[in-house]
C-alpha positions as CSV (number, residue, x, y, z in Angstrom):
1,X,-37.0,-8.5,-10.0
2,X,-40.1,-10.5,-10.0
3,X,-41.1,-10.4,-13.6
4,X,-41.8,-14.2,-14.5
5,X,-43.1,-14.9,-11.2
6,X,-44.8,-11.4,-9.1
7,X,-45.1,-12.3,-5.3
8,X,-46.3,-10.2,-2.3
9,X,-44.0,-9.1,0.1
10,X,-45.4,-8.0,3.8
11,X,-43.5,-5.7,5.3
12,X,-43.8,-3.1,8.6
13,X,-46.1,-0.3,7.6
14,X,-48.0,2.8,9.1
15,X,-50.5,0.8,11.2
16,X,-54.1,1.0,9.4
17,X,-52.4,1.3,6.3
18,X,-51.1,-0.8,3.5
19,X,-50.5,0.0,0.2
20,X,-51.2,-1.7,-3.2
21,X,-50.7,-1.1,-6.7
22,X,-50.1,-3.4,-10.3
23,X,-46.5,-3.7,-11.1
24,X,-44.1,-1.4,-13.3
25,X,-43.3,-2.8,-16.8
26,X,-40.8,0.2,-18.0
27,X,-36.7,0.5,-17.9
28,X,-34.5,3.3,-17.1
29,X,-32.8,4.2,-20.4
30,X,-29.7,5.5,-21.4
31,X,-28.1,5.8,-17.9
32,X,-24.3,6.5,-18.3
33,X,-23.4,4.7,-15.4
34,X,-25.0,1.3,-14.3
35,X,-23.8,-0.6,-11.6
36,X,-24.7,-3.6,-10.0
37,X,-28.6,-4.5,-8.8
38,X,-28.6,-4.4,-5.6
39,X,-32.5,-5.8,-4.0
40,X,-33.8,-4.1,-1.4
41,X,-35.1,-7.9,-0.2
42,X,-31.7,-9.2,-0.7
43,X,-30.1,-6.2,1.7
44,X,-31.8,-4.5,4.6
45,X,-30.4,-0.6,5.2
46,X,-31.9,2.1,7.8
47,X,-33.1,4.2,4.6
48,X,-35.1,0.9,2.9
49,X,-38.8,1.9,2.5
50,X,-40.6,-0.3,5.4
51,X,-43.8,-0.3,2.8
52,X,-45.9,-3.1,1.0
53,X,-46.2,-0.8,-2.7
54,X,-48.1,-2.1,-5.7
55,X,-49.5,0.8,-8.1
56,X,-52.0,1.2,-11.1
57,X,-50.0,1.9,-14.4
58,X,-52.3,2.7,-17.0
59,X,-51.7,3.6,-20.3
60,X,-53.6,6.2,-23.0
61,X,-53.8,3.5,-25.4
62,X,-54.8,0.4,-24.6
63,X,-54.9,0.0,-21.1
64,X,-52.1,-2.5,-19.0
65,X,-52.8,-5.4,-17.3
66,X,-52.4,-5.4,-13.3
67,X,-50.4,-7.9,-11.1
68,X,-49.1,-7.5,-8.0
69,X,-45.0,-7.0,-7.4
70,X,-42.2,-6.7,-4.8
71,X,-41.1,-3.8,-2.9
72,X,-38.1,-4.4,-5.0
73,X,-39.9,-3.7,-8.0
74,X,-41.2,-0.3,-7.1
75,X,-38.5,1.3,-5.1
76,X,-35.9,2.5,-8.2
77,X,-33.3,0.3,-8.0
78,X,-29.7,0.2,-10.8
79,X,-30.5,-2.0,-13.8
80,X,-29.0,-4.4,-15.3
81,X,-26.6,-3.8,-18.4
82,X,-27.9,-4.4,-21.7
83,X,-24.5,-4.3,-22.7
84,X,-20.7,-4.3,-22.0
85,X,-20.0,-1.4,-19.4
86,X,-16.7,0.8,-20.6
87,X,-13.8,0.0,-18.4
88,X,-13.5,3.2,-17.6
89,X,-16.8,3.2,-16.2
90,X,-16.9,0.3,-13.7
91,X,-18.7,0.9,-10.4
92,X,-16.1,0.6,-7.8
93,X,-16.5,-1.3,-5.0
94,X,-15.3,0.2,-1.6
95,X,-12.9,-2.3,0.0
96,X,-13.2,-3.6,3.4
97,X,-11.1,-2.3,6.3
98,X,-11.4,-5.6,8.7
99,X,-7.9,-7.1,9.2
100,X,-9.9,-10.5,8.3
101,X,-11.1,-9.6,4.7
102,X,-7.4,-8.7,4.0
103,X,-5.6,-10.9,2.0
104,X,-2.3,-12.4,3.3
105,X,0.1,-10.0,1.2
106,X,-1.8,-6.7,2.4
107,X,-1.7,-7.9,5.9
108,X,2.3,-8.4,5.8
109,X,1.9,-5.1,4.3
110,X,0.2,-3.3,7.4
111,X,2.3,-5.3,9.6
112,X,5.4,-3.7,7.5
113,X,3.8,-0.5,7.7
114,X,2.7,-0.3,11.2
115,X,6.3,-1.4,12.8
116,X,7.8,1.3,10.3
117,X,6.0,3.5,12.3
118,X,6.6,2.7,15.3
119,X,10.0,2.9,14.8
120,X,9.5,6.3,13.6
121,X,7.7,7.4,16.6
122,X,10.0,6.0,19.1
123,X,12.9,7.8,17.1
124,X,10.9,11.2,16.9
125,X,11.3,11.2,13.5
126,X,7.6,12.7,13.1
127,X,9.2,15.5,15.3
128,X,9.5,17.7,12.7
129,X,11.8,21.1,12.8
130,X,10.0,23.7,11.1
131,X,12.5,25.6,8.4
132,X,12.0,29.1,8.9
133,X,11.1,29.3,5.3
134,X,8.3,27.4,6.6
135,X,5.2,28.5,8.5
136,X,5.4,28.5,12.6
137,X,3.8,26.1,13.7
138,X,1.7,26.8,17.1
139,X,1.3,23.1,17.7
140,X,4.1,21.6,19.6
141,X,4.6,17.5,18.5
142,X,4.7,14.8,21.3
143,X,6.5,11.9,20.7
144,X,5.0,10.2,22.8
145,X,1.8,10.3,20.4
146,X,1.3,11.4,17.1
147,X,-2.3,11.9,15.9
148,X,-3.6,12.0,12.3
149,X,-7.4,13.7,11.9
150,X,-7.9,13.4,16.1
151,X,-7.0,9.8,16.4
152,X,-3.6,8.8,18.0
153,X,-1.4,6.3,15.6
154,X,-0.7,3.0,17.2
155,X,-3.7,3.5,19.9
156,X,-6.2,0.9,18.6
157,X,-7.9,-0.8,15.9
158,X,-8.8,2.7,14.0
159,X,-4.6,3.2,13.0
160,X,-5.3,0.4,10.7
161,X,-8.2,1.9,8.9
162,X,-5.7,5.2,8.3
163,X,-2.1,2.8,7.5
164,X,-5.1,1.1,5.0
165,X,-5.9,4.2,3.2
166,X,-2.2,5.4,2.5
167,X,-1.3,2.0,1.7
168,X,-4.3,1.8,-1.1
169,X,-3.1,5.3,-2.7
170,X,0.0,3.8,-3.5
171,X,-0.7,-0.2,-4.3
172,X,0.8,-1.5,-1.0
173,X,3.9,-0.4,-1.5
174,X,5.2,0.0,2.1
175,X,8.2,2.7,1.7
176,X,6.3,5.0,-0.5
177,X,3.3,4.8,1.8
178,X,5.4,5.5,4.7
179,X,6.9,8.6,2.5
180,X,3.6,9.7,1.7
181,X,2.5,9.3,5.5
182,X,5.4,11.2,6.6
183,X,4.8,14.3,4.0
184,X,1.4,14.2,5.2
185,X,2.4,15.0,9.0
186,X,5.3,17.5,7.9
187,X,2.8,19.4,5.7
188,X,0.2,19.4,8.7
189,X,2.5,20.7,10.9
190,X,3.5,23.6,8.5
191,X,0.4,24.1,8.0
192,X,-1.0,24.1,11.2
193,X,-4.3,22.0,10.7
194,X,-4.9,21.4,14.1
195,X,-5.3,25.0,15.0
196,X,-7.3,25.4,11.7
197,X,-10.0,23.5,13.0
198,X,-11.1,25.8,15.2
199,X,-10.4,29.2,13.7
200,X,-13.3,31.3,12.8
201,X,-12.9,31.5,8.4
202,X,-16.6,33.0,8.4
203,X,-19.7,31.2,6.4
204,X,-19.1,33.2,2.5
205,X,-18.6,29.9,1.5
206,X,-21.1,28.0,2.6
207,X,-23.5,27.4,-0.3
208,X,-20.5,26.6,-2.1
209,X,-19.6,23.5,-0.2
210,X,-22.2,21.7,2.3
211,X,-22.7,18.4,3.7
212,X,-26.4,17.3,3.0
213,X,-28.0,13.7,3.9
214,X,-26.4,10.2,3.7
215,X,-25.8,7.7,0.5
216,X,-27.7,4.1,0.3
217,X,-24.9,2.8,2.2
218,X,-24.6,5.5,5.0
219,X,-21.9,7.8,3.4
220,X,-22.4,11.6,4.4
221,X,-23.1,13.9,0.9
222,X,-20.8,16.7,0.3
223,X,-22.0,18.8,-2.4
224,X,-19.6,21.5,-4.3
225,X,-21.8,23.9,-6.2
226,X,-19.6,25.5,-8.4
227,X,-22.3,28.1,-10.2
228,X,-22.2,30.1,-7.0
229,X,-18.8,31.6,-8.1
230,X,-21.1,33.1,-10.8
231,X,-21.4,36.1,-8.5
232,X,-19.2,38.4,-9.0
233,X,-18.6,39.6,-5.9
234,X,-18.3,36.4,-4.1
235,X,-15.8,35.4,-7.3
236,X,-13.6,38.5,-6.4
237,X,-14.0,38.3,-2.3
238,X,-12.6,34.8,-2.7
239,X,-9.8,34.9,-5.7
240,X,-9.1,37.7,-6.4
241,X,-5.8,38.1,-5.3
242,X,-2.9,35.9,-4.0
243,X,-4.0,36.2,-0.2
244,X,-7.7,36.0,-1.1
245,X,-6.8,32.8,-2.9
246,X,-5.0,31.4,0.4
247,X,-8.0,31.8,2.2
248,X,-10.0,29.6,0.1
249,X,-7.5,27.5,0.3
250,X,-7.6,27.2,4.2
251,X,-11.2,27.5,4.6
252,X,-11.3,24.0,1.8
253,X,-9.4,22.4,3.7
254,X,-10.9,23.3,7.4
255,X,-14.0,22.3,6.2
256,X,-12.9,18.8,5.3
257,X,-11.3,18.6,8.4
258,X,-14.4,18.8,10.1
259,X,-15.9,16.2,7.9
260,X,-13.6,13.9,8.1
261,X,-13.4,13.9,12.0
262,X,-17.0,13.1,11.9
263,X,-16.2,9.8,10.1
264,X,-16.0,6.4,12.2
265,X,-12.6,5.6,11.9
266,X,-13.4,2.3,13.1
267,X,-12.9,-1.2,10.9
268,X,-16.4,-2.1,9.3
269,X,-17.3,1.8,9.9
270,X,-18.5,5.0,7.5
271,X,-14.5,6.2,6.8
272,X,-14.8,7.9,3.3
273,X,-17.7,10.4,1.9
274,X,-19.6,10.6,-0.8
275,X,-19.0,13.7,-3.4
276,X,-21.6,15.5,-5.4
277,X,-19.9,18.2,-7.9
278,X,-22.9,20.5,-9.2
279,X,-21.3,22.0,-12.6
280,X,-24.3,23.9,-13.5
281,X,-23.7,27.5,-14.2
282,X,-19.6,26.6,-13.7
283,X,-17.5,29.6,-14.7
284,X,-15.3,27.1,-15.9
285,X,-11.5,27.1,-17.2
286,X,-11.7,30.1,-18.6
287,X,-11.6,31.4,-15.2
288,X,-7.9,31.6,-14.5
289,X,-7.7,32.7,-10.7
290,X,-10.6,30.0,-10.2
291,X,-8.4,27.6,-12.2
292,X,-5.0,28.3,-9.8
293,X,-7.3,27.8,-6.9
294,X,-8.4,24.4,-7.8
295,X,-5.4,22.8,-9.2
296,X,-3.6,24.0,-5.7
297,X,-6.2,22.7,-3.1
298,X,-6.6,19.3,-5.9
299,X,-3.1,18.8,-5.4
300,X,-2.8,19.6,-1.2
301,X,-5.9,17.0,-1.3
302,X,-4.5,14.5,-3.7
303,X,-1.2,14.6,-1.5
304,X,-2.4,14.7,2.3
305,X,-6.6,13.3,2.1
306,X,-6.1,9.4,0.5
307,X,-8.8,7.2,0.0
308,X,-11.3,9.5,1.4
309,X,-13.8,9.6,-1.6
310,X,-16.6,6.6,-1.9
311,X,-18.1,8.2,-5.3
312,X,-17.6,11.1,-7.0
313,X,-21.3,12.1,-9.1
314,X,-21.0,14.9,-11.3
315,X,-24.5,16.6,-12.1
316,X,-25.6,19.1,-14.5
317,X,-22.4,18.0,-16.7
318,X,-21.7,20.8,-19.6
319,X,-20.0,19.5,-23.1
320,X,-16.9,21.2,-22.3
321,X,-16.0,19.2,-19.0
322,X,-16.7,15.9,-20.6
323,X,-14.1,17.1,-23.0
324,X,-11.9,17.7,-20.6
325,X,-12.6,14.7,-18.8
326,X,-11.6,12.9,-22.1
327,X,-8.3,14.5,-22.1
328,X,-7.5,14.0,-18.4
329,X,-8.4,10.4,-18.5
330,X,-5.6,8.5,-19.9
331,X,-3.7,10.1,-17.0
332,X,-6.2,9.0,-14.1
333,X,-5.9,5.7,-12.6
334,X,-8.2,2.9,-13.1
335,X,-9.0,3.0,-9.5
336,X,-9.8,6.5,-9.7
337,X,-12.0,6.6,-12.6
338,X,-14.2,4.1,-11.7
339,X,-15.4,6.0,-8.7
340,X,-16.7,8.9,-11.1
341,X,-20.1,8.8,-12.7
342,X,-21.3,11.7,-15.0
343,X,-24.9,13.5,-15.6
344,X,-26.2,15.6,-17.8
345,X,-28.9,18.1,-16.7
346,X,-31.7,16.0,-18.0
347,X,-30.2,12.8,-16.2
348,X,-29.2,15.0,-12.7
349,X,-31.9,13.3,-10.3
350,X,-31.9,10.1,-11.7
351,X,-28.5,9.5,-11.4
352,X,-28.5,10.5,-7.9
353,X,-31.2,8.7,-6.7
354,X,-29.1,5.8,-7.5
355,X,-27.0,6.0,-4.6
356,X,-29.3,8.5,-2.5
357,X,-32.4,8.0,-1.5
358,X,-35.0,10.7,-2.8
359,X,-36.0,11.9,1.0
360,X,-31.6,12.8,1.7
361,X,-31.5,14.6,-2.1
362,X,-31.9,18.2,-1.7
363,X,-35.1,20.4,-3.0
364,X,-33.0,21.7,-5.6
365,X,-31.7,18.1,-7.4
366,X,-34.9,16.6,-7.7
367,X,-35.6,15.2,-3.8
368,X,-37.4,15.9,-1.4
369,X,-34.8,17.1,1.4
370,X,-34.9,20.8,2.8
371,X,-33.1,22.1,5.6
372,X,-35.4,21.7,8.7
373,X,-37.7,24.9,8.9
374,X,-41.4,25.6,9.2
375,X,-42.0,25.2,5.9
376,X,-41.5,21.5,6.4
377,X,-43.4,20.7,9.4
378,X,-43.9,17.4,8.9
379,X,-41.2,15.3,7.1
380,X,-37.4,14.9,7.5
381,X,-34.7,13.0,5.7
382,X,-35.6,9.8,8.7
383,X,-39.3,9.7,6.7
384,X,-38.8,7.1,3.7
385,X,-40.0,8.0,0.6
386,X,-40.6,5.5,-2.5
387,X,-39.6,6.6,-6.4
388,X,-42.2,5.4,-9.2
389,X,-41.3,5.6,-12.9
390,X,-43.9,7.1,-15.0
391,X,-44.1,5.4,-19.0
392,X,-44.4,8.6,-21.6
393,X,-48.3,8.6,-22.3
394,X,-49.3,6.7,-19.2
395,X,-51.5,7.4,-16.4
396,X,-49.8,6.5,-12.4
397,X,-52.4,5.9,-10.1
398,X,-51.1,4.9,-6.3
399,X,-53.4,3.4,-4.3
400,X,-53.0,4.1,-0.5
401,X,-55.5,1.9,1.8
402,X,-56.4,3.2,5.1
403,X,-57.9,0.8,7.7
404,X,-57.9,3.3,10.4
405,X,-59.5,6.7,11.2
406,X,-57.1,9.0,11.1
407,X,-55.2,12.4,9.4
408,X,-53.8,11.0,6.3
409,X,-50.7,13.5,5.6
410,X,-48.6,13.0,2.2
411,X,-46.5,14.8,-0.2
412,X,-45.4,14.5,-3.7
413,X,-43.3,15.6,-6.5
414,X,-42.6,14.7,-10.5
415,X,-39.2,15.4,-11.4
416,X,-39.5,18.1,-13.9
417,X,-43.6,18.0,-13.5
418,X,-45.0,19.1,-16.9
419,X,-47.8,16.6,-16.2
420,X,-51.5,16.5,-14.1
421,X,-51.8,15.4,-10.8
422,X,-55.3,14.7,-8.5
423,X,-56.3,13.3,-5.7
424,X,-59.3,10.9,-4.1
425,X,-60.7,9.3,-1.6
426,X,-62.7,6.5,-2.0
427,X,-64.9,5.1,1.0
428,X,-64.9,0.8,1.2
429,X,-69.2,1.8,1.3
430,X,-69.8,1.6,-2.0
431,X,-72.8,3.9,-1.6
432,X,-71.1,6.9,-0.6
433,X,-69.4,9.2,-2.6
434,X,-65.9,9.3,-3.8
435,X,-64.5,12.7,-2.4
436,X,-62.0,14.9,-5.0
437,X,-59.3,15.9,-2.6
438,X,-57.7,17.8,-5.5
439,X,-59.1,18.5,-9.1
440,X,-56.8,17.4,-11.8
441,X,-54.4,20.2,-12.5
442,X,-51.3,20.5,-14.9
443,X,-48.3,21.0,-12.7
444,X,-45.4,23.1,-15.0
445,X,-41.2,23.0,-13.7
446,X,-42.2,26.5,-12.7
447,X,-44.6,25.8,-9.8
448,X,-43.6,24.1,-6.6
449,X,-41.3,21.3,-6.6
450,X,-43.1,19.6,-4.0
451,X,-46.8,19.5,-3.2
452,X,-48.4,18.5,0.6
453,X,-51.8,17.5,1.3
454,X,-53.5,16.8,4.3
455,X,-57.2,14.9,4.6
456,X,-59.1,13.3,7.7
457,X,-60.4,10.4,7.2
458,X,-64.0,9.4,9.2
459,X,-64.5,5.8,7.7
460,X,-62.3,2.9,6.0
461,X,-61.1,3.8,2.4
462,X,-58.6,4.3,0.2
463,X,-56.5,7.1,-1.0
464,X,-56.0,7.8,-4.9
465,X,-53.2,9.6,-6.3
466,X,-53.0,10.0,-10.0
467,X,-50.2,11.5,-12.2
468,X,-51.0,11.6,-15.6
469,X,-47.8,12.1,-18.1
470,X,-48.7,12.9,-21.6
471,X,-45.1,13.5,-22.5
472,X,-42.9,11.5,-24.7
473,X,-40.6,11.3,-21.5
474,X,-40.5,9.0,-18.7
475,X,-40.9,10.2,-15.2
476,X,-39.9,9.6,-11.7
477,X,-42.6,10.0,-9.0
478,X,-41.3,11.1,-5.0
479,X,-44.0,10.4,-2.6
480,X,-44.3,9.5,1.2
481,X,-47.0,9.6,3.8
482,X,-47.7,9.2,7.6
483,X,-50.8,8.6,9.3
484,X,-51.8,10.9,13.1
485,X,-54.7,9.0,14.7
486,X,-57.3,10.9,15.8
487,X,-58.4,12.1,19.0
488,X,-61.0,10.2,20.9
């Protein structure tokens, strides 16, 4: 952050427009989890915000000062700690899966581990015989090739991105990864997961589990919503019964079957995904059927999917699953507990907008993604959007200049609104008149989440949009733009 010493950064824009505004002075506080800064300057993605931003932060009482600042200082970006982080709650840091970035004891490892299964190939030893206590398989094994997730063991560079991932779940160690490797293809073969891919489970489920966007760093979003199981009907058609239960059970794991053979499999590529747990309205452990459910397709996962999660975010956390999160903890792994990060209702869209960029968060956390329809003509999750932080007490102006005739198309949202938002236009003639495009109006939780303006402009100017928070709570304001010339 440019604090001591504010610089202007030029970066590719809308052409006719650039955007300016005085720098933010206020902190995130009180996140639970902070991990490192990471500069949008210092590291280019495909989601960064290709915009030159500076903004007018005025406060009730007395007004601020104005300077200019970085892109880095307006897009939100994780702070740094004011104080000692809890071990437990260490960012973790996905490792790399190029054979160069290894060091020399894991790549003796994979070696180890690769020729263990070659030897088990050329041996048919993956050639399981099916115990007819166990399920009939309708997939006949070739042992001439044995695939994992659609990719062929021992084929190319990609069976070292899967060896790495059952080597990491159990510290390098090669036997027990070779164990756990070879459970994973007995149980896949009893349970016939190829053929699961393509069976027809139906879509009850699907606001229950749902891929939605990318990360900061490319990971697709799963999202598990939890508080749909509040209906009781959909709570009974799904676990109600011992058979009912099985079905959830398959249709878990078919859906992350077809998530997973979306993923890159490649070294240097997108292998793992990024998990979003919505407890809001959870039924909880009180639920026992829900309860089995869980711990059975936990365990199936924890035994057969390794290294597959990137971060785990839980949102709209109630008191009772911290508490049990407490309990559980001294049994969880450091590994595994530094990939979790907890938020309470009130910190939900902050915390994701850590890791996922306001424009891939759904409608319903606080973004501004919805699933492509008419009622969102004219952005998708590929049109950047910037986040602002608005002081308690403070006025937010963003300033928006427009060297260009043109249709000037935007939309907006405050996180939780309760505050008053207008718009203007103000020509570079200082003799005409400044146009209202909207009248200040207070905007409650209650009306839209997102609100989409539209205004042509005839001569050089600049647009004004003001959010005025007279709460004792900070905000975060969503907003993005694109410019259609006009005609001849």
């Amino acid at each position: 952050m440019a604090d001591e010493y504010p610089t202007t950064t030029t970066a590719a824009a809308p052409e006719g427009v650039v955007i300016q505004s005085p720098p933010l002075t206020s902190t995130s506080e009180g996140n639970l989890e902070t991990p490192p800064p990471v500069s949008v300057t210092d590291k280019e993605t495909p989601l960064s915000l290709p915009l030159i931003l500076t903004e007018k932060d005025t406060a009730v009482s007395p007004p601020s000062s104005t300077t200019n600042t970085t892109l880095a200082d307006v897009i939100e970006q994780p702070e740094k700690p004011t104080k000692k982080v809890p071990e437990s709650m260490v960012s973790f840091k996905e490792e790399s899966n190029r054979i160069k970035d290894l060091s020399d004891l894991e790549k003796v490892s994979l070696d180890e581990f690769k020729h263990l299964v070659q030897e088990a190939i050329t041996n048919k030893d993956f050639n399981f015989s099916l115990t007819s206590e166990e399920p009939t398989s309708e997939i006949k094994s070739n042992p001439e090739e044995i695939s994992i997730w659609g990719i062929p063991l021992l084929k190319d560079e990609r069976t070292d991105v899967i060896l790495l991932k059952f080597l990491r779940a159990r510290d390098f160690k090669v036997k027990d990864s070779f164990t756990m490797l070879k459970n994973t293809l007995r149980w896949r073969k009893s349970f016939s997961i190829d053929a699961l891919v393509d069976e027809n489970l139906g879509d009850d489920l699907e606001k229950v589990v749902f891929m939605h966007g990318y990360d900061k760093e490319g990971h697709p979003v799963c999202y598990n919503v939890y508080g749909e199981f509040q209906n009781k009907e959909l709570y009974q058609k799904t676990f109600s019964d011992e058979e009912k239960r099985t079905r959830f059970l398959k249709w878990r794991i078919q859906f992350l079957e077809r998530s997973i053979r979306k993923l890159d499999f490649w070294p240097g590529g997108i292998n793992t995904i990024f998990q979003v747990s919505d407890l809001k309205n959870s039924p909880g452990p009180a639920k026992r059927e829900l309860r089995l459910a869980t711990k059975q397709a936990l365990q199936l996962l924890q035994d057969n999917y390794p290294e597959f999660v990137a971060k785990q975010v839980f949102i709209n956390v109630p008191w009772w699953y911290l508490a049990f999160y407490t309990m559980m903890s001294p049994f969880m792994t450091q590994r595994t507990k530094s990939k979790f990060v907890f938020a309470s209702p009130a910190r939900t869209a902050e915390a994701l907008f850590k890791y996922v960029s306001p424009e891939h968060v759904p409608i319903q956390y606080g973004g501004l993604s919805v699933d492509y329809c008419d009622c969102n003509p004219q952005f998708t999750i590929d049109d950047p959007a910037a986040v602002v932080t608005v002081k308690p007490a403070t006025k937010q102006t963003v300033e928006i200049i427009v060297n260009e005739k043109c249709t000037f198309v935007w939309e907006l949202r405050v996180v939780g609104w309760e505050v008053s938002y207008s718009a203007e236009y103000v020509p570079n003639n200082e003799s005409n008149y400044t146009i209202i495009i909207q009248k200040a109006r207070k905007v409650t939780p209650t009306d839209e989440p997102v609100i989409s303006h539209s205004f042509k402009i005839n001569e050089l100017g600049k647009i004004l949009l003001t959010i005025d928070n007279p709460t004792s709570k900070k905000k975060k304001l969503l907003y993005r733009f694109k410019v259609d010339p006009l005609s001849e």
